[in-house]
Backbone as ProteinMPNN parsed JSONL, in Angstrom:
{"seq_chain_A": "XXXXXXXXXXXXXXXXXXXXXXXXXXXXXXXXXXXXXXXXXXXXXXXXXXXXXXXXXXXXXXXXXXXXXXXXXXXXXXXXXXXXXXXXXXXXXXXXXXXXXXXXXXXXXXX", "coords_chain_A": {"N_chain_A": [[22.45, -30.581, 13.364], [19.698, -29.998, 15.44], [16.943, -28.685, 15.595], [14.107, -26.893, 17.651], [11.183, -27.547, 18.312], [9.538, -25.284, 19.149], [11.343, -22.942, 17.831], [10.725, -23.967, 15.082], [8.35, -22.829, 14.295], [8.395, -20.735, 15.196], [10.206, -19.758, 12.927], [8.141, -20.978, 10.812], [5.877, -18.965, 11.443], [7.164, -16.884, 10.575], [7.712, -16.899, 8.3], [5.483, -16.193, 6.74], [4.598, -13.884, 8.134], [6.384, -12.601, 6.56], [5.241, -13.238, 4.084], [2.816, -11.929, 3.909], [3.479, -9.541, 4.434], [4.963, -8.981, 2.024], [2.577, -9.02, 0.116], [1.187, -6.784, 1.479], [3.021, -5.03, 0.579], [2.772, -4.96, -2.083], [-0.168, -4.377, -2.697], [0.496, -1.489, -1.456], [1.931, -0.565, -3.483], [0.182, -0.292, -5.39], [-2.045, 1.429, -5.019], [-0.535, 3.635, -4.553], [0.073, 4.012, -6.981], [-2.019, 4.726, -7.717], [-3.155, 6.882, -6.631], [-0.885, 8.37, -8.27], [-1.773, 8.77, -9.991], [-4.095, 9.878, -9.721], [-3.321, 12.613, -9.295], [-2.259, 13.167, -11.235], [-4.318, 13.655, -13.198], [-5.278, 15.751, -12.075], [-4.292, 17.772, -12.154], [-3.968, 17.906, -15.111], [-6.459, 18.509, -15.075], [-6.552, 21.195, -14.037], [-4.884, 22.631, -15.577], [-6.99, 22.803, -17.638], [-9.69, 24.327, -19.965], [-12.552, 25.369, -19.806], [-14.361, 23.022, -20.552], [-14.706, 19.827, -19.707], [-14.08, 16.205, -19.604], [-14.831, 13.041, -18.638], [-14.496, 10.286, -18.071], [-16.199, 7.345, -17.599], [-16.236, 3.937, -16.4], [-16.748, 2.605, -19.908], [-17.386, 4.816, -21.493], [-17.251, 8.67, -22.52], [-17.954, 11.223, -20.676], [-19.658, 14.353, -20.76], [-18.504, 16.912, -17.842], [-18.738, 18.545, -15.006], [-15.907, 20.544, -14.193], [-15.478, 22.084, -11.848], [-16.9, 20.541, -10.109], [-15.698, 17.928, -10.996], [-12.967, 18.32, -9.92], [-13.327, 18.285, -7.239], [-14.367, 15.521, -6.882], [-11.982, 14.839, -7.356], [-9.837, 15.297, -5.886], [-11.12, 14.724, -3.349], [-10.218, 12.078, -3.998], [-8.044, 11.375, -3.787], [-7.452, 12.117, -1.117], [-8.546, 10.647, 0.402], [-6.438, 8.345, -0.719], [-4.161, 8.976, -0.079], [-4.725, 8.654, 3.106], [-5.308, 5.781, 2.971], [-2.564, 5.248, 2.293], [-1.352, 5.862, 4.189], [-2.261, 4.477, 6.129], [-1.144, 1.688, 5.296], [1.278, 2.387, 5.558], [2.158, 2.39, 8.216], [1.182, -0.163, 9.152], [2.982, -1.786, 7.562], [5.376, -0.763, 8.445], [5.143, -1.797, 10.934], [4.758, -4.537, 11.08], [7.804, -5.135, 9.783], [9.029, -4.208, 12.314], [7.927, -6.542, 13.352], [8.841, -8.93, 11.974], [11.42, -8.371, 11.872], [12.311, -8.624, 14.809], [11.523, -11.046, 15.384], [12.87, -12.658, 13.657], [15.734, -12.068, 14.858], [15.6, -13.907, 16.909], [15.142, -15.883, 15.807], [17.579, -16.532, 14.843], [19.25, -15.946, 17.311], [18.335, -18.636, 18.534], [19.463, -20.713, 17.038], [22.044, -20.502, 16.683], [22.522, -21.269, 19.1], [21.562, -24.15, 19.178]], "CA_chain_A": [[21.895, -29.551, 14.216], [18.557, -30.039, 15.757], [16.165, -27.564, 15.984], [13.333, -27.138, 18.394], [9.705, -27.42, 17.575], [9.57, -23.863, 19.093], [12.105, -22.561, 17.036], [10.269, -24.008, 14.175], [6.817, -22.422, 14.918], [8.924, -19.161, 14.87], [10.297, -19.823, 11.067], [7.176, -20.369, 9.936], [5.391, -17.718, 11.753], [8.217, -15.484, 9.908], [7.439, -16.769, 6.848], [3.958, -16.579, 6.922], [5.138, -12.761, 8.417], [7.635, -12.303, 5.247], [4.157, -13.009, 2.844], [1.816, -10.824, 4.35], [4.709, -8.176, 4.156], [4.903, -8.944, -0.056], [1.3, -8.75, -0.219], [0.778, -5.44, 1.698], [3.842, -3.879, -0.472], [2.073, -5.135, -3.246], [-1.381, -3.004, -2.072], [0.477, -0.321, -1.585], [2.39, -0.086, -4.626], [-0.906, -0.304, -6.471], [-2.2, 2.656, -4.007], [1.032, 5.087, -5.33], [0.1, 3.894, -8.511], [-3.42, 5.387, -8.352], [-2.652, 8.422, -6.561], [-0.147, 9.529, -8.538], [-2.281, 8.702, -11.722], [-4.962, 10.821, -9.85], [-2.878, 13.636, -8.836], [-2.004, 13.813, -12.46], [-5.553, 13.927, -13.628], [-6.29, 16.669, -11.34], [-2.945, 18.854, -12.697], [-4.162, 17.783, -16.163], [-7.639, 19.483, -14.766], [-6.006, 22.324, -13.883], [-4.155, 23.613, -16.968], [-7.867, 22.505, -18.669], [-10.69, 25.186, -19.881], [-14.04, 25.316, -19.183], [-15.183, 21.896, -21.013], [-14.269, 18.767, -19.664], [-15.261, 15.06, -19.772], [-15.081, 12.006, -17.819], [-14.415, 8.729, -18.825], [-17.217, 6.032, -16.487], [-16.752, 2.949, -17.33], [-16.878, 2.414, -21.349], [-18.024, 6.017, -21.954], [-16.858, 9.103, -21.388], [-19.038, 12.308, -20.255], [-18.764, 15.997, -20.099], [-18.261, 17.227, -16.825], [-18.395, 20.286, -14.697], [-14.488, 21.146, -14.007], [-15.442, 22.275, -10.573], [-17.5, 19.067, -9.153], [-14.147, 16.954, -10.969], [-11.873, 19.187, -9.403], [-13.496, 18.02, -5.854], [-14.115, 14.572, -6.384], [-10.705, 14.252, -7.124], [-9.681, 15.936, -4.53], [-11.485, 13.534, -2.239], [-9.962, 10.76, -3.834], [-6.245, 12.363, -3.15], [-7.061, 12.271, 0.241], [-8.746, 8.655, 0.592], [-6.056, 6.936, -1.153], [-3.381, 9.288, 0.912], [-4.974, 8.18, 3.986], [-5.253, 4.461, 2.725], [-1.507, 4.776, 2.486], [-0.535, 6.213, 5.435], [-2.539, 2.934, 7.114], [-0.476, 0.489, 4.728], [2.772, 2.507, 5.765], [2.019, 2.192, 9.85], [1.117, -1.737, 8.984], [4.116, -1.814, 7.218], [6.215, -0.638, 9.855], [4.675, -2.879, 12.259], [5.672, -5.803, 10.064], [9.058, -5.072, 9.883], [9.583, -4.787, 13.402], [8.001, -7.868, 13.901], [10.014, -9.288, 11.166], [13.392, -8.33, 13.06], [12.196, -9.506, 16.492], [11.418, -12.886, 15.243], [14.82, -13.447, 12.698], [16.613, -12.11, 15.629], [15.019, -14.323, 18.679], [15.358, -17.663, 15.255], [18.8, -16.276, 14.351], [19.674, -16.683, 18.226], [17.92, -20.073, 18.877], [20.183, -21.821, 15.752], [23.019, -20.424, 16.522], [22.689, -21.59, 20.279], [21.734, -24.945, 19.147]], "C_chain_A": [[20.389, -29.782, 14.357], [17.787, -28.862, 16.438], [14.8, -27.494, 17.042], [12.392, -26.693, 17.523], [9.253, -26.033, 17.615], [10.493, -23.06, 17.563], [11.78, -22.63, 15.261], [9.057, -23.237, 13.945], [7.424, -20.799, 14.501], [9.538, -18.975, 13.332], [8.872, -19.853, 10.5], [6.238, -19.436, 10.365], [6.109, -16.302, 11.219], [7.937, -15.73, 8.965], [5.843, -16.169, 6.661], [3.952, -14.345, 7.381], [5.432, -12.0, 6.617], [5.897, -12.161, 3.716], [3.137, -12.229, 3.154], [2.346, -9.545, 4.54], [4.59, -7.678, 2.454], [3.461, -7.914, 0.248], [0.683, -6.961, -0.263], [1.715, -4.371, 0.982], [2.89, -3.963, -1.863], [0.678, -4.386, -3.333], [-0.758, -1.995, -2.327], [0.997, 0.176, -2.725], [1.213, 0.311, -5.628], [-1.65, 1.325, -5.632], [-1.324, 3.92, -4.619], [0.333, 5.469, -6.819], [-1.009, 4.764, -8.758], [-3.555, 6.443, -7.592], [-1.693, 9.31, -7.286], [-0.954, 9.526, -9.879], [-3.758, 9.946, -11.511], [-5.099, 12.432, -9.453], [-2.339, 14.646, -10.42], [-3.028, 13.952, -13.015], [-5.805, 15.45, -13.079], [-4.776, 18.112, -11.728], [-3.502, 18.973, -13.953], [-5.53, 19.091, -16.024], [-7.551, 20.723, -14.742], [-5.65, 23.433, -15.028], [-5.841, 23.655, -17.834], [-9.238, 23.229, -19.174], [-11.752, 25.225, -19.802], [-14.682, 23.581, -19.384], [-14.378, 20.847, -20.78], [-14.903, 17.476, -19.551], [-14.441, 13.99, -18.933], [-15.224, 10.917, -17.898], [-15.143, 7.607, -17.137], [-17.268, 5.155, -17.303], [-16.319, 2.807, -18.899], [-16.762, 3.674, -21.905], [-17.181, 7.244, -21.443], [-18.191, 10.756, -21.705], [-18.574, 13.547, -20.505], [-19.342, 16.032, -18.2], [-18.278, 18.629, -16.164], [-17.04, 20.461, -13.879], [-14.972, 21.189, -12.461], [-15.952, 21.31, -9.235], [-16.166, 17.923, -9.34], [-13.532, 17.802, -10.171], [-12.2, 18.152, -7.76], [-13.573, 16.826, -5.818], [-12.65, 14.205, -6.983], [-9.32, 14.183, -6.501], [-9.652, 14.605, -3.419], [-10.451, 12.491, -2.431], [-8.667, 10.636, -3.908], [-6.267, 11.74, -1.849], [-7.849, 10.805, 0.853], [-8.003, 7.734, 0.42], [-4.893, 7.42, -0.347], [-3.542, 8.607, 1.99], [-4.688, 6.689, 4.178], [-3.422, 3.93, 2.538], [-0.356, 4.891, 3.706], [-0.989, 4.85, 6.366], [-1.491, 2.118, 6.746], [0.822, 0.881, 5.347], [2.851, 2.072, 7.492], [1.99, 0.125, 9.572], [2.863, -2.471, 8.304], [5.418, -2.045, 8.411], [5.734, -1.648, 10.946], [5.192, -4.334, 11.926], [6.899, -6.187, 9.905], [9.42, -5.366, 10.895], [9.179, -6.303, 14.2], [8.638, -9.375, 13.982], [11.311, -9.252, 11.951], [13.345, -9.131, 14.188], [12.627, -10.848, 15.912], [12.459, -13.361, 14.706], [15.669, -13.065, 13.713], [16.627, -13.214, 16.717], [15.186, -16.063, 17.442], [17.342, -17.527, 15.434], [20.109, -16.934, 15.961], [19.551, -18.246, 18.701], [18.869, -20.625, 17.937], [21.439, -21.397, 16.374], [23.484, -21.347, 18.359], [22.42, -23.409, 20.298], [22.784, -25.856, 18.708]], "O_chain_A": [[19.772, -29.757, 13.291], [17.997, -28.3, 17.512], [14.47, -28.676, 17.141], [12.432, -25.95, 16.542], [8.728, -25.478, 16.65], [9.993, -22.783, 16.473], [12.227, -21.877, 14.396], [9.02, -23.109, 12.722], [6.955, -19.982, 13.708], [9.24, -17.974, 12.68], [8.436, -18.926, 9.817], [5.626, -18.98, 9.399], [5.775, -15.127, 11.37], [7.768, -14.72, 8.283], [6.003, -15.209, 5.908], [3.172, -13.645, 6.735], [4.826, -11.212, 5.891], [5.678, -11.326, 2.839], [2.529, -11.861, 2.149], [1.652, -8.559, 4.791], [4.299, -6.621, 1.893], [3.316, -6.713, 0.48], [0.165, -6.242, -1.118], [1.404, -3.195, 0.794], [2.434, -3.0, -2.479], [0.587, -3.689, -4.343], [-1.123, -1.344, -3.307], [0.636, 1.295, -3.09], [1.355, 1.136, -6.531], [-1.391, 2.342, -6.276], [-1.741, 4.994, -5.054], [0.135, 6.499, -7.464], [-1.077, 5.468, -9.766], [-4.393, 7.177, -8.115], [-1.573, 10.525, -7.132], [-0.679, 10.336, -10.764], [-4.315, 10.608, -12.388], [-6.061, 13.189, -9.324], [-2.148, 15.833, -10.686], [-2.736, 14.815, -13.844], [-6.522, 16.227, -13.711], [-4.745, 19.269, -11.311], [-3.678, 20.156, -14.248], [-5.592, 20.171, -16.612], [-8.356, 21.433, -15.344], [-6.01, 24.591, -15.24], [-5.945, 24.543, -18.68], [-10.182, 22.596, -18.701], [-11.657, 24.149, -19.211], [-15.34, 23.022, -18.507], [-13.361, 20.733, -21.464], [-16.125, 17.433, -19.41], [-13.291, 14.296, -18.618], [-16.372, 10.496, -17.757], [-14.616, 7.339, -16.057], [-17.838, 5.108, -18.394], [-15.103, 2.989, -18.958], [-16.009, 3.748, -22.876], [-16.54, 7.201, -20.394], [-18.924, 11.07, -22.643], [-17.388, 13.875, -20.499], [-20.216, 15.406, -17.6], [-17.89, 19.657, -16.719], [-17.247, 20.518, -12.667], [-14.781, 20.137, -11.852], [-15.645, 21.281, -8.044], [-15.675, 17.254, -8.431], [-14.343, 17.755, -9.246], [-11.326, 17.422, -7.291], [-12.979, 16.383, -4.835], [-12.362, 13.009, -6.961], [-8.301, 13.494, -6.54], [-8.78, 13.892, -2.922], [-9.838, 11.996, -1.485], [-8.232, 9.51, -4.146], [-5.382, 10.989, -1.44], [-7.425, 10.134, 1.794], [-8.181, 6.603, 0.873], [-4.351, 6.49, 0.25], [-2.64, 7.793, 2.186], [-4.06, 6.249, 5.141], [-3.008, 2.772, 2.601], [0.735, 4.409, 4.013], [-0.224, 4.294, 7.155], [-0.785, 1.708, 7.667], [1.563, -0.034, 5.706], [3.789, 1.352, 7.834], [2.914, -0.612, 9.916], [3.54, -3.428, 8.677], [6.035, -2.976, 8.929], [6.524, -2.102, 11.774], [5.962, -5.025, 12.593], [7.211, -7.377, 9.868], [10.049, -6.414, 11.047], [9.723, -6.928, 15.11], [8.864, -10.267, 14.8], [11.965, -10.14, 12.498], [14.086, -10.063, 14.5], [13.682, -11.481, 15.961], [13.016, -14.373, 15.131], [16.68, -13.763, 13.649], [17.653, -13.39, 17.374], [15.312, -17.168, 17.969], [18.104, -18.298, 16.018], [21.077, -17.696, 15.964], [20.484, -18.918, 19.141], [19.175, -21.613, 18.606], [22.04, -22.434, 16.655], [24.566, -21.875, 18.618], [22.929, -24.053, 21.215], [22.647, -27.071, 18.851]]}, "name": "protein", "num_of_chains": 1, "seq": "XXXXXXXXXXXXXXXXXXXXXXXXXXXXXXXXXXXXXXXXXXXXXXXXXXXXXXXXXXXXXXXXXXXXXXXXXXXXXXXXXXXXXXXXXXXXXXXXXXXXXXXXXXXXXXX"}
């Protein structure tokens, strides 16, 4: 079975597809990972009474409960955001993914 040079161009443009797919799961999994680690910080915050501290770095600090409370807040809604991009990219990936294994899947089978 002989394949066309096109037809090849489109495999590895799918592969090449297929690893920039990993990659960006691989982002986002790390993304989940640190929203949900900072959604649990900020629950932990919650139940926590007046005196709290703050690990920067090596060290950790006291803190004023109500300035943590907000930047971690923020950073809820930065890494939310940052995943709602990865999920749209995502999706875009996929369907590009299908097109292309459908449009190789036809070319082979027609050769």
């Amino acid at each position: 079975m002989k394949i066309t040079k096109e037809t090849q161009e489109k495999i590895q443009e799918l592969q090449i597809l297929e690893q920039n797919l990993q990659a960006l799961l691989l982002q986002k999994q790390a993304f989940q990972l640190e929203l949900n680690e900072t959604e649990n910080a900020l629950s932990e915050l919650g139940k926590s009474k007046d005196e709290v501290y703050k690990i920067t770095g090596q060290i950790m600090i006291k803190a004023s409960k109500p300035e943590l409370e907000k930047e971690l807040k923020e950073k809820t809604d930065i890494l939310s955001l940052r995943l709602k991009s990865i999920e749209k990219q995502e999706s875009i990936f996929k369907e590009k993914l299908e097109k292309l294994r459908n449009e190789v899947e036809k070319e082979i089978k027609k050769g």
